[in-house]
C-alpha positions as CSV (number, residue, x, y, z in Angstrom):
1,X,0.0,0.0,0.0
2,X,0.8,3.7,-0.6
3,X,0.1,5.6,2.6
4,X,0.3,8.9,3.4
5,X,0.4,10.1,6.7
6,X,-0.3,13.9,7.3
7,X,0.7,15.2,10.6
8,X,3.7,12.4,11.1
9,X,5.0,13.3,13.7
10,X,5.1,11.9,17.9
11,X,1.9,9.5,16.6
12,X,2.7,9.3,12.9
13,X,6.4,8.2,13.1
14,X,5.7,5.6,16.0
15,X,2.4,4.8,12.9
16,X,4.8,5.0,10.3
17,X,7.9,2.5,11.3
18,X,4.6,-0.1,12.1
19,X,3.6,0.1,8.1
20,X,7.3,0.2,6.8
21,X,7.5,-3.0,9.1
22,X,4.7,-4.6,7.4
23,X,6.3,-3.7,3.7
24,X,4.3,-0.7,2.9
25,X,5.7,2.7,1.1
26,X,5.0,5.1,3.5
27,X,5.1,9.4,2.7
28,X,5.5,11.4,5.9
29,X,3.7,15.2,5.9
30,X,5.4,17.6,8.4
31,X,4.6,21.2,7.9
32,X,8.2,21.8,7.8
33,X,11.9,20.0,6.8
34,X,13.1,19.7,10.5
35,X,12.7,16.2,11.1
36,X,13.7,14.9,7.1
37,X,16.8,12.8,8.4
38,X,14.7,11.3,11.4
39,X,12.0,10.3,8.8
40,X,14.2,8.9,5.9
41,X,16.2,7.0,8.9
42,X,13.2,5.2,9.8
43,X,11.8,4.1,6.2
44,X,9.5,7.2,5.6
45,X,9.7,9.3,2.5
46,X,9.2,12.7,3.9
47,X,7.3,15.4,2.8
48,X,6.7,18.9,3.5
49,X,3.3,21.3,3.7
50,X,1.2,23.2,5.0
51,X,-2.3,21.2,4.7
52,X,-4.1,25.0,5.7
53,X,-2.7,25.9,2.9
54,X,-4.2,24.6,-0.1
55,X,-1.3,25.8,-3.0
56,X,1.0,23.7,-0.7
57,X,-1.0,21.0,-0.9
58,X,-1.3,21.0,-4.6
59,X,2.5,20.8,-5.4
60,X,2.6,17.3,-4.3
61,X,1.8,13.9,-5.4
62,X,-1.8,12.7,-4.5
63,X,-2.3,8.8,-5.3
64,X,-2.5,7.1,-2.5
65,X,-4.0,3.5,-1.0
66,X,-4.5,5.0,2.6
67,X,-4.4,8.3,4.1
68,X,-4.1,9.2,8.1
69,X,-4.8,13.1,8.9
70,X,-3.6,12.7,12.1
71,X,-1.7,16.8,11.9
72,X,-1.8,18.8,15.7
73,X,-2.5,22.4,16.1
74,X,0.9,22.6,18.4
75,X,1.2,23.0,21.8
76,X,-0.1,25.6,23.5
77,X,-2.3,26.2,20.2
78,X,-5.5,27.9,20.8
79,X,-8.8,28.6,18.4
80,X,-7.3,30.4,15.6
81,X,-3.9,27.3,15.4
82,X,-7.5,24.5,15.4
83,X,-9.1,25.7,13.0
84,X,-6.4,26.4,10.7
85,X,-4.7,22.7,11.4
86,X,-7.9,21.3,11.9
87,X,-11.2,22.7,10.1
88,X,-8.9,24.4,7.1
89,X,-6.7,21.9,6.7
90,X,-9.2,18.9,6.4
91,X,-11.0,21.1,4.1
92,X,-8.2,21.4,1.5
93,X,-7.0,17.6,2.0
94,X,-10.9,16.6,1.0
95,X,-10.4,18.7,-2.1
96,X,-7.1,17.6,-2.6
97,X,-7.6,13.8,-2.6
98,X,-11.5,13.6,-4.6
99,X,-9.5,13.3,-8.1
100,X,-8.2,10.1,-6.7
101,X,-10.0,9.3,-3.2
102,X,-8.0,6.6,-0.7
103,X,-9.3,3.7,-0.3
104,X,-9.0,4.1,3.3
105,X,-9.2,7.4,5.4
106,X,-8.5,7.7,8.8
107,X,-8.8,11.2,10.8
108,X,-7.7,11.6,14.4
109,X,-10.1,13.5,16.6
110,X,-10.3,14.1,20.3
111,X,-12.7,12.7,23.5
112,X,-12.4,16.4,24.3
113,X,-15.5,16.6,21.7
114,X,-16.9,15.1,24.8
115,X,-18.0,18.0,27.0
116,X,-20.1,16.1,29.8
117,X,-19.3,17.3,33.2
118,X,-20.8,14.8,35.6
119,X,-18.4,11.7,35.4
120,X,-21.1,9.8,33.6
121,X,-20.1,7.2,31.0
122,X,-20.2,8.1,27.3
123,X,-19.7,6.5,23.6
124,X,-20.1,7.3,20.4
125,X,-23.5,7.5,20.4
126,X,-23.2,10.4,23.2
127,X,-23.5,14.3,22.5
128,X,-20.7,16.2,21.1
129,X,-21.3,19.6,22.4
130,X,-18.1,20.8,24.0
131,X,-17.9,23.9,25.8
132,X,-14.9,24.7,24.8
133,X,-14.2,26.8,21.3
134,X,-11.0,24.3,20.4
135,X,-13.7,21.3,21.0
136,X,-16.4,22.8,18.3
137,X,-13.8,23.2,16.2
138,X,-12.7,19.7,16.3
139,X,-16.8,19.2,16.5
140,X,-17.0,20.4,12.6
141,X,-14.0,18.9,11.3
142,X,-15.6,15.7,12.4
143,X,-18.5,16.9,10.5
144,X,-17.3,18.4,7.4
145,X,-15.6,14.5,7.2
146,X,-18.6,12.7,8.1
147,X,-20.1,14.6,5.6
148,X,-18.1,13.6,3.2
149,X,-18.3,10.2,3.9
150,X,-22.1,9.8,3.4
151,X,-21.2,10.8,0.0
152,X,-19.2,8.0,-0.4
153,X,-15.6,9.2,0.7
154,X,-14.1,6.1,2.7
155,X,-13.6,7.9,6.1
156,X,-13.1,7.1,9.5
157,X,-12.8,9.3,13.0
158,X,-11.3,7.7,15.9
159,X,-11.4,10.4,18.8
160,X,-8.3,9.9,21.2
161,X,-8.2,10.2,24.7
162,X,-5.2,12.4,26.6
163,X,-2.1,10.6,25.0
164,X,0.8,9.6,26.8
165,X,4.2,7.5,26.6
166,X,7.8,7.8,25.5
167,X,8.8,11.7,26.0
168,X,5.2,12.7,26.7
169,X,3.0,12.9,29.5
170,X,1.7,15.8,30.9
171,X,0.7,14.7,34.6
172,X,3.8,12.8,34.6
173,X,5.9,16.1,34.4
174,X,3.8,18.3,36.5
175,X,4.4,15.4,39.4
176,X,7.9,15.1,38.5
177,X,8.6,18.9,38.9
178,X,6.4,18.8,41.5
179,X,3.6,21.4,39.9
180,X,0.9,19.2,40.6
181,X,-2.0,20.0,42.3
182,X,-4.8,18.2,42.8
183,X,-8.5,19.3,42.3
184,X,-10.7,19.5,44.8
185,X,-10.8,16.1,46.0
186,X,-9.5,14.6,42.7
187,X,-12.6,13.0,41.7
188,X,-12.3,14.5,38.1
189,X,-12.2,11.4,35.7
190,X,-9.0,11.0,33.3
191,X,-9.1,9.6,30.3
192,X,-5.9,8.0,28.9
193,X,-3.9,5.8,25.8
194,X,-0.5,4.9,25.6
195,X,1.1,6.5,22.1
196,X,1.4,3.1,20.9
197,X,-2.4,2.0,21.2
198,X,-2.8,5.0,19.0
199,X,-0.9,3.4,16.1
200,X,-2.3,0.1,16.9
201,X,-5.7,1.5,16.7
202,X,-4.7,3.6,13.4
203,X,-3.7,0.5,12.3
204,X,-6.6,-1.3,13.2
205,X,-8.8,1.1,11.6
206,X,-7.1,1.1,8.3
207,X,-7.4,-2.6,7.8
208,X,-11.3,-2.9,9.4
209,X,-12.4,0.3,9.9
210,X,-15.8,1.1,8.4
211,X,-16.3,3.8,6.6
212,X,-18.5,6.3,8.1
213,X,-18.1,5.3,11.4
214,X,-16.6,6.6,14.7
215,X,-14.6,4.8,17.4
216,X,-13.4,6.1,20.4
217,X,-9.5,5.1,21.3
218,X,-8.9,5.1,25.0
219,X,-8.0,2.3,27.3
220,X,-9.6,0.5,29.6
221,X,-9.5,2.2,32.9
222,X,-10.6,6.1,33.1
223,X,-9.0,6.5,36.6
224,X,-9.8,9.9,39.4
225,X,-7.2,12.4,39.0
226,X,-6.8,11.6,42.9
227,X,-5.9,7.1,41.9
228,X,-3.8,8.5,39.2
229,X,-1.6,10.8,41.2
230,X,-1.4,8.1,43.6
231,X,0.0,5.8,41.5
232,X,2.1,8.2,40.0
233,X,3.5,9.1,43.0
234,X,4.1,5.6,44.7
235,X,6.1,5.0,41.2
236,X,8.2,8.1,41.2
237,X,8.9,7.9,45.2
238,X,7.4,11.6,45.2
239,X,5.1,12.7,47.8
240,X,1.5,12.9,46.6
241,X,0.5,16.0,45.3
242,X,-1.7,18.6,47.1
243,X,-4.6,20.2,47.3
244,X,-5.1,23.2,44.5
245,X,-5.7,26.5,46.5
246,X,-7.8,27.8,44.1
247,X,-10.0,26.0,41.1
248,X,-7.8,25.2,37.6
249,X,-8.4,27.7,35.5
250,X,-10.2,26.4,32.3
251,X,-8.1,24.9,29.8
252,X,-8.4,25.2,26.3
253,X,-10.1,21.7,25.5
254,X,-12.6,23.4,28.7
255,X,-13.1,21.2,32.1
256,X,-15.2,18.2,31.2
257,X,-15.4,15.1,33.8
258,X,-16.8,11.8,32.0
259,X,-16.0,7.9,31.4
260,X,-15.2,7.4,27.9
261,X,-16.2,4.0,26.6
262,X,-13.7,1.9,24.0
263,X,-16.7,-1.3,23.7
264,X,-17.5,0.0,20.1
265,X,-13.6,-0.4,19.3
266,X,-12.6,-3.3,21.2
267,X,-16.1,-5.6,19.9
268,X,-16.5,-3.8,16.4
269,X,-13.0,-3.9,15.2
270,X,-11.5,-6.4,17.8
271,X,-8.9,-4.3,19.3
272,X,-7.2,-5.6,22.0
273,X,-4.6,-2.8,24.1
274,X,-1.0,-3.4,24.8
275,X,-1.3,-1.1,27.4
276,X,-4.9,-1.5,29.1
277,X,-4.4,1.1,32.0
278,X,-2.1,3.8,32.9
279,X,-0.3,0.6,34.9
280,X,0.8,-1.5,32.2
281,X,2.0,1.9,30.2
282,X,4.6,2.7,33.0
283,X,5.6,-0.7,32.8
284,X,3.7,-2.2,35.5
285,X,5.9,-0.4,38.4
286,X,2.7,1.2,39.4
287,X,1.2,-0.5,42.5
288,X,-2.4,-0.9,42.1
């Protein structure tokens, strides 16, 4: 297969060295050239663009077997970096591919689409009205794909949960530096996948995804911010954290508190996680 993956970078490149395992030719779009030697080192014929911009796009080739938008609006990135990474950039790569449409098309979302407050459990089949400006952003990329797809465009949105693992984590850090702070009485549910489960479940998707449809990709054990910083903390010998003075301000994804379900996933597309819970992703050297 031809596969292009746009956005290949800390989920793309752990995607990417998966496919050109598996005997695939894979193309690696980066917004810039910065990571060309780490790309061509690993299999991956890079590529460089700016998928908001749709002149960029146009320059290069467009035949491929698979396609995964899985781009980021960089950190820190607030409504204006979404929708131009997100909303824009989707819109161009729709217009881009219809001469010659994938076969397979696989988008990467967010559970902060979710914006439920009261810990309850959600799917796919819940609401996706996020409070946040970021989240309706994400909300009408989904659309403006799903759209698409009802027309006959082979596409797929899996919507990940907080991502963590090699070099990334950011409640890991905040413990480690000793930042944390824990809200209220930590009740607020975390939602979690290990970077690898992402590929897996890109993977996954590619191969038995249907097209149309939407799968949540999160692992098996949502866990209180109050469990998690436990088990954080037994692992890093640190004490445990305390006691915010005042309330978090709101983040950019907003403050939502739900359970986010992976059943349609793990029975639909028979998924099963390397790293089930937050335990297993540090290696099992969290007690539980």
């Amino acid at each position: 297969m031809r596969v292009l993956i746009a956005g290949c970078g800390y989920i793309g490149s752990s995607l990417g060295v998966e496919l050109v395992r598996q005997g695939h030719k894979v193309f690696g779009l980066r917004r810039s050239r910065s990571a060309e030697a780490e790309l061509k080192a690993a299999g991956i014929e890079p590529l460089s663009a700016d998928i908001s911009q749709a002149t960029e796009l146009a320059a290069l080739p467009s035949a491929y077997d698979w396609v995964v938008d899985c781009v980021s609006a960089g950190l820190g990135g607030g409504p204006a970096a979404y929708k131009a990474a997100y909303l824009e950039g989707m819109t161009n790569l729709l217009a881009w591919l219809q001469p010659a449409p994938p076969n397979k098309f696989v988008y990467t979302s967010s559970t902060s689409v979710y914006g439920q407050t009261g810990g309850e459990t959600v799917d796919e089949t819940s609401p996706a009205e996020p409070s946040a400006e970021t989240g309706k952003i994400l909300v009408a990329t989904e659309n403006k794909l799903l759209s698409a797809a009802r027309k006959g465009f082979p596409a797929i949105v899996l919507r990940l949960a907080g991502i963590y693992g090699p070099g990334r984590g950011y409640w890991l850090k905040q413990v480690v530096s000793g930042q944390a702070r824990l809200e209220g009485a930590g009740d607020r549910v975390l939602n979690m996948v290990h970077r690898d489960d992402v590929a897996g479940a890109i993977l996954t998707a590619l191969e038995r995804g249907q097209p149309g449809e939407v799968y949540n990709v999160v692992d098996d054990e949502p866990v209180t911010q109050r469990a998690f910083f436990q088990g954080l903390s037994a692992f890093l010998g640190k004490p445990m954290p305390s006691p915010a003075a005042e309330p978090a301000p709101p983040s950019k994804r907003g403050l939502s508190n739900k359970q986010v379900s992976n059943r349609k996933l793990k029975t639909e597309l028979g998924y099963r996680f390397k790293y089930p819970t937050f335990r297993e992703g540090f290696a099992g050297r969290i007690p539980a």
